[in-house]
C-alpha positions as CSV (number, residue, x, y, z in Angstrom):
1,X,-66.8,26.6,121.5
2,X,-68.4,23.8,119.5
3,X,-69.5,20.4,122.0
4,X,-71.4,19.2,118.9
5,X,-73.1,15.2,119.2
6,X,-73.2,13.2,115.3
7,X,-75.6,10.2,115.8
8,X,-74.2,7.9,112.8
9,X,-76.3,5.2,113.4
10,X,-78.8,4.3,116.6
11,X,-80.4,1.1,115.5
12,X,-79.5,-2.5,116.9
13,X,-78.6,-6.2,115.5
14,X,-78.4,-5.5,111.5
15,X,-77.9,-2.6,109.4
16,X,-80.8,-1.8,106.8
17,X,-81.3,0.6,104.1
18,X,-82.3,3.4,106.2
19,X,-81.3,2.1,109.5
20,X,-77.3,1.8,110.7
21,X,-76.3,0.1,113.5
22,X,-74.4,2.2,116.5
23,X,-71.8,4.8,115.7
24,X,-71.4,8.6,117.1
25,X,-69.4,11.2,116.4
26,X,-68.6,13.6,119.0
27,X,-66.9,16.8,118.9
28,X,-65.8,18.8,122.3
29,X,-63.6,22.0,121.7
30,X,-62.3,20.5,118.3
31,X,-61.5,17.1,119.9
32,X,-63.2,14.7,117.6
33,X,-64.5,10.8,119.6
34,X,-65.9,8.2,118.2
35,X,-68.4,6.0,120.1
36,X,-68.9,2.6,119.2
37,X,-68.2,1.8,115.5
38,X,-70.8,-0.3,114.0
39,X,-70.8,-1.5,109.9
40,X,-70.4,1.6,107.6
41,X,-69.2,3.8,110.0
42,X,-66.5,5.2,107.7
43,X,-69.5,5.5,105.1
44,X,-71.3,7.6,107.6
45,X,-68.7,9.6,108.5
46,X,-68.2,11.1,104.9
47,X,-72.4,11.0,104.3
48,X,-72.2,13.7,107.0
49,X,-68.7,15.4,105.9
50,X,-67.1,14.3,109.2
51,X,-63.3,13.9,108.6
52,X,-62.6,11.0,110.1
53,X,-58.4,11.7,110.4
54,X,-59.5,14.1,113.4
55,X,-60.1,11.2,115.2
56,X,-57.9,10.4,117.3
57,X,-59.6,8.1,120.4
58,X,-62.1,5.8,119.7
59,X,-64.2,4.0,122.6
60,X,-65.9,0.8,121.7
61,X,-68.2,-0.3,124.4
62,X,-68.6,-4.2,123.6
63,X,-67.9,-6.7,121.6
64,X,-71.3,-7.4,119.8
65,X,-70.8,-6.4,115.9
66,X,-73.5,-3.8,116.1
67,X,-71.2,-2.0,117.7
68,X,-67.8,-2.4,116.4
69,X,-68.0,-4.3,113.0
70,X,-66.5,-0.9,111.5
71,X,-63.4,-0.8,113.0
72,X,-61.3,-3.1,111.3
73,X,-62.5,-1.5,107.4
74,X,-62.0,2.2,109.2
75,X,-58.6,1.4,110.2
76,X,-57.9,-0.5,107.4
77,X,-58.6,2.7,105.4
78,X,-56.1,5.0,107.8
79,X,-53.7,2.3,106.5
80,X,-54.2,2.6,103.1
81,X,-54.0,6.3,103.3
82,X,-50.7,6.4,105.1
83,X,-52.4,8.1,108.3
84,X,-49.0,9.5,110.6
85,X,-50.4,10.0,113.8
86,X,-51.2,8.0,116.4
87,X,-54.8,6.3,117.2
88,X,-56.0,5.4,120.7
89,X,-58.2,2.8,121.1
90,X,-60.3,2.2,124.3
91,X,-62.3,-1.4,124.6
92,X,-62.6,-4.7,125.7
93,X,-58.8,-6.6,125.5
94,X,-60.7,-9.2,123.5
95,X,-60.2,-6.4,120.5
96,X,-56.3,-7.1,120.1
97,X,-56.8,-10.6,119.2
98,X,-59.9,-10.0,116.9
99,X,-57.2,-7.2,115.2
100,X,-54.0,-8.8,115.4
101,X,-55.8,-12.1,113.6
102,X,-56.5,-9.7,110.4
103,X,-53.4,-8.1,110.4
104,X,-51.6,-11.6,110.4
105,X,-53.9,-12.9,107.6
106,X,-53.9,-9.7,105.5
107,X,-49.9,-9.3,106.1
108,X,-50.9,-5.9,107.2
109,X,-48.4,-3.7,109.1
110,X,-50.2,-0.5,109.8
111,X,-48.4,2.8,108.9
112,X,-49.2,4.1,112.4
113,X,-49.2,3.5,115.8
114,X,-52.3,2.2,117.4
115,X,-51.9,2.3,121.7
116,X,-54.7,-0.2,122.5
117,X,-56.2,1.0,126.2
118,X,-58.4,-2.4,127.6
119,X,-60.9,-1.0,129.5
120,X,-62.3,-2.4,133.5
121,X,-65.6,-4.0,133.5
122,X,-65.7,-3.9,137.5
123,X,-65.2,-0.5,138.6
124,X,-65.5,2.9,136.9
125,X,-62.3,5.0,135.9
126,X,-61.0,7.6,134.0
127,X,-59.7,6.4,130.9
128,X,-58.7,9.5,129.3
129,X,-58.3,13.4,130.3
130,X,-56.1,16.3,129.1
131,X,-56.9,20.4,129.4
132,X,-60.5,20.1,127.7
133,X,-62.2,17.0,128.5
134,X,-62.1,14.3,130.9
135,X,-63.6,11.1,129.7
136,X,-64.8,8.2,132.3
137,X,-65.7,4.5,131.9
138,X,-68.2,2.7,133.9
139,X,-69.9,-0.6,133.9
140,X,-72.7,-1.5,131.9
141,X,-74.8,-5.3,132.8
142,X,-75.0,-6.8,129.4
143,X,-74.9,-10.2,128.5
144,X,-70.9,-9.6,127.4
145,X,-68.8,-7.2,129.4
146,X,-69.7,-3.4,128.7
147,X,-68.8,-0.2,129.3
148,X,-70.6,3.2,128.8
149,X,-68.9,6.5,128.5
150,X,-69.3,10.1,129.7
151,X,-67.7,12.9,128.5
152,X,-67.1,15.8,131.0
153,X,-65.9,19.0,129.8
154,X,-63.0,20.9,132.0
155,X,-64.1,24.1,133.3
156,X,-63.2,27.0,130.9
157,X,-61.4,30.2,131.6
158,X,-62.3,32.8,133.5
159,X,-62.9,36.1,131.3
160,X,-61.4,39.1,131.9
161,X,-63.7,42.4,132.4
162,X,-61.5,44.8,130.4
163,X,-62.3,47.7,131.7
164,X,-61.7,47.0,135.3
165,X,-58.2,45.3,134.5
166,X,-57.1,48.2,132.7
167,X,-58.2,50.7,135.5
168,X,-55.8,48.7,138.1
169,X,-53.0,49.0,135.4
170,X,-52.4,45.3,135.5
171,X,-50.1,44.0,133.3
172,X,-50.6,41.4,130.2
173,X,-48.0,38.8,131.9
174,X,-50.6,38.4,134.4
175,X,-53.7,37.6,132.6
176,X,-53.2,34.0,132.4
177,X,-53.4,33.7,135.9
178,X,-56.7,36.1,136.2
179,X,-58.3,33.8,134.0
180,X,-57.5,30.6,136.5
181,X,-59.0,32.7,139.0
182,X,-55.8,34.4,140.9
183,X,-56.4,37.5,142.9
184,X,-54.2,40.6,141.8
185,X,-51.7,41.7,144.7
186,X,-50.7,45.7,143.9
187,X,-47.3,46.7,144.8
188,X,-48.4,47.8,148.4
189,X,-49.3,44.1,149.2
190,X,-53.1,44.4,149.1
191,X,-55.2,42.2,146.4
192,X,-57.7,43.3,144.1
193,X,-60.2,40.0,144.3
194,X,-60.5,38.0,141.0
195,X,-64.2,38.4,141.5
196,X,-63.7,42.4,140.3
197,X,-61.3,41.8,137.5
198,X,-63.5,38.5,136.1
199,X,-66.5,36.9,135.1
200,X,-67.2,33.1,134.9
201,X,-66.4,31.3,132.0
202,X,-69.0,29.2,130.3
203,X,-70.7,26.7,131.9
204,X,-68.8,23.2,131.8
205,X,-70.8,20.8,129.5
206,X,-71.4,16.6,130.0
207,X,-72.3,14.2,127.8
208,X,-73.1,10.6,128.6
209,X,-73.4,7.3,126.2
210,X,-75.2,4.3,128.0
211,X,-74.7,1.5,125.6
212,X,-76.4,-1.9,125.9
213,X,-77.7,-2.4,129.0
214,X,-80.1,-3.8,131.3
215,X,-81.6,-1.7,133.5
216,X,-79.5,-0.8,136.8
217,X,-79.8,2.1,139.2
218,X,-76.2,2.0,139.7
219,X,-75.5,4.3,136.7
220,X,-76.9,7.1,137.9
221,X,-74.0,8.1,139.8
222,X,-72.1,8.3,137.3
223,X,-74.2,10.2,134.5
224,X,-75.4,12.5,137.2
225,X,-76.1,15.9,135.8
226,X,-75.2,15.5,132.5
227,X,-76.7,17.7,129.9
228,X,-77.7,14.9,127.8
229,X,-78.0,11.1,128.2
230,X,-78.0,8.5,125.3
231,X,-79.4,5.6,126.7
232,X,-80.1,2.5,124.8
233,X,-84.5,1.5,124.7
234,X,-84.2,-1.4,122.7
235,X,-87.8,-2.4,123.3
236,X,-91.4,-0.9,124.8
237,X,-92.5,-2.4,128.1
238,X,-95.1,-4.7,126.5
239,X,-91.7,-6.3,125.4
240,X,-90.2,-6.1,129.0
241,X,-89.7,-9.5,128.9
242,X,-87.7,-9.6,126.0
243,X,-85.1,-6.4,127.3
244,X,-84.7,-8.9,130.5
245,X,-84.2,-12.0,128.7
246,X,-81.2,-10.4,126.6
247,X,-80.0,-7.8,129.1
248,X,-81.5,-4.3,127.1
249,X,-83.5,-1.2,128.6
250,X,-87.2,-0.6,127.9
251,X,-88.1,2.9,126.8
252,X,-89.1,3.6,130.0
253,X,-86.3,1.8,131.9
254,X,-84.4,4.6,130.5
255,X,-86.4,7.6,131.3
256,X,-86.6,6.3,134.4
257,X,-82.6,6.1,134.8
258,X,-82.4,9.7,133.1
259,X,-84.5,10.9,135.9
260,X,-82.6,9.1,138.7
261,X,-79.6,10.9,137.5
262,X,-81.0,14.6,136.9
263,X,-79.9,14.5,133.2
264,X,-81.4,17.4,131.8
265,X,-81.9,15.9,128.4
266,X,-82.7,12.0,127.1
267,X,-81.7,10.9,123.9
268,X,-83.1,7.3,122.9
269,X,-81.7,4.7,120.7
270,X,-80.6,1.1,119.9
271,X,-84.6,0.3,118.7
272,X,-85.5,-3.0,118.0
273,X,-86.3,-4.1,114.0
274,X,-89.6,-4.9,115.1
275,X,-90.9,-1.9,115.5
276,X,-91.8,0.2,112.8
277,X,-92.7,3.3,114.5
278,X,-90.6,4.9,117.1
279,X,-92.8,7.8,118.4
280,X,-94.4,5.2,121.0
281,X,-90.6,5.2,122.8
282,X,-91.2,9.0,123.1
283,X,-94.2,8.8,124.7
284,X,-93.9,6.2,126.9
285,X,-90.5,7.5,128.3
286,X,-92.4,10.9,129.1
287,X,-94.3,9.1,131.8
288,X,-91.3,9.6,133.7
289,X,-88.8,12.2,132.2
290,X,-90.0,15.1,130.7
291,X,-87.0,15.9,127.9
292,X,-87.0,13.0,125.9
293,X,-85.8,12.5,121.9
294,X,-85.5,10.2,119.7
295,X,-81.9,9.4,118.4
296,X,-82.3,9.6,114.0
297,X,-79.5,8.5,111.5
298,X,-77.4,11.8,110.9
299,X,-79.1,14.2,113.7
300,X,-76.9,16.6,115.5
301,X,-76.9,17.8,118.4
302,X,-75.3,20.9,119.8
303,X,-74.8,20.1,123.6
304,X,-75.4,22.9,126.0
């Protein structure tokens, strides 16, 4: 089942030709997220033949226009295409007022209901879960109130071993709770363990988006284990004085956290304009982690 990452755009401050500022798509057992929604997002979305009316939640992590100056056009464009169904959107409070000021001056009455969700900036929680995916929030320390994101997978069904279910004569009623891992009690009284009718299901998947941030231990917690890790290196260490100045991760600030937190794979992003090649974040992460990649514009990712 598809847990499929869409990096729309990993670069910081202002888009460029061939450089868009944050946006991902991410797909988990035909649940469709979007992280972070900044300019052109709706642009990106069709560039990679991502159909944006699957989306249904979309987390913005702060309130810098990197990051969100695509909301109000991609909403705007659910209106104007008389979108039904509900949209969920988890950020900062500070979002209703920057929305319900365009929809006053446009005279715009959306065609759908939007649930805003404000999210905590001074404890983690979970901010969404149903039967496939559990999503938390957690604190990020940027120079406005942040939030980063991970995206936990349930745990799958169990799967039935055919053969052995059939030899017990157990009935199809019963499957259901095989695959939740019940034991099978025969007519006598005595159980036939799950373990011999069943087999693990696949392995439950994480994802994990650290937006803006300084550098702080206290993430690691909460990423722990996760199969990959976005986390934002805005500059090289020679520029470690800029990333503390205005609160951003160094390339290997970031490989240091992914390391901390046993992530199995690191995906960089969020570069500063002022460099012009990137393959120095790489490298200077791998001091420290040895999995690390380099977010592009329109690379996908199949987590596993």
């Amino acid at each position: 089942m598809a847990y499929r990452l869409t990096v729309l755009g990993c670069h910081s401050a202002t888009p460029r030709l061939n450089a868009q500022t944050t946006a991902q798509h991410l797909n988990i057992r035909e649940h469709a997220f979007l992280i972070d929604c900044g300019e052109g997002t709706q642009t990106e979305l069709k560039r990679h033949k991502l159909r944006s009316q699957r989306i249904n939640h979309i987390f913005i992590s702060h309130l810098h226009g990197d990051h969100f100056f695509g909301l109000m056009g991609l909403i705007s464009s659910y209106h104007l295409l008389d979108r039904g169904k509900e949209l969920h959107l988890h950020a900062p409070e500070g979002i209703r007022d920057i929305l319900n000021t365009t929809f006053r001056h446009s005279n715009t009455w959306l065609s759908f209901p939007l649930h805003i969700h404000p999210l905590r900036f001074d404890a983690s929680e979970i901010v969404l879960e149903d039967e496939k995916v559990s999503v938390r929030s957690f604190p990020l320390k940027h120079s406005v109130p942040a939030c980063g994101f991970v995206f936990r997978e349930r745990p799958h069904p169990r799967k039935l071993q055919v053969e052995a279910v059939r030899a017990h004569n157990i009935p199809v009623y019963a499957y259901a709770r095989l695959k939740e891992g019940s034991d099978w009690e025969r007519e006598d009284g005595s159980l036939v363990s799950n373990g011999e009718l069943t087999l693990p299901g696949p392995v439950a998947r994480a994802y994990a988006f650290c937006s803006d941030t300084a550098f702080d231990e206290s993430i690691a917690p909460w990423v722990e284990g996760v199969d990959w890790l976005y986390h934002e290196a805005t500059f090289l260490e020679s520029e470690a004085h800029l990333a503390k100045k205005t609160r951003h991760s160094t390339a290997a600030q970031a490989a240091r956290l992914a390391a901390m937190a046993g992530a199995k794979n690191l995906l960089m992003g969020h570069y500063s304009a002022r460099y012009k090649e990137l393959e120095a974040f790489r490298q200077e992460g791998m001091k420290y982690f040895d999995k690390v990649h380099l977010a592009e514009d329109g690379m996908r990712i199949d987590v596993y």
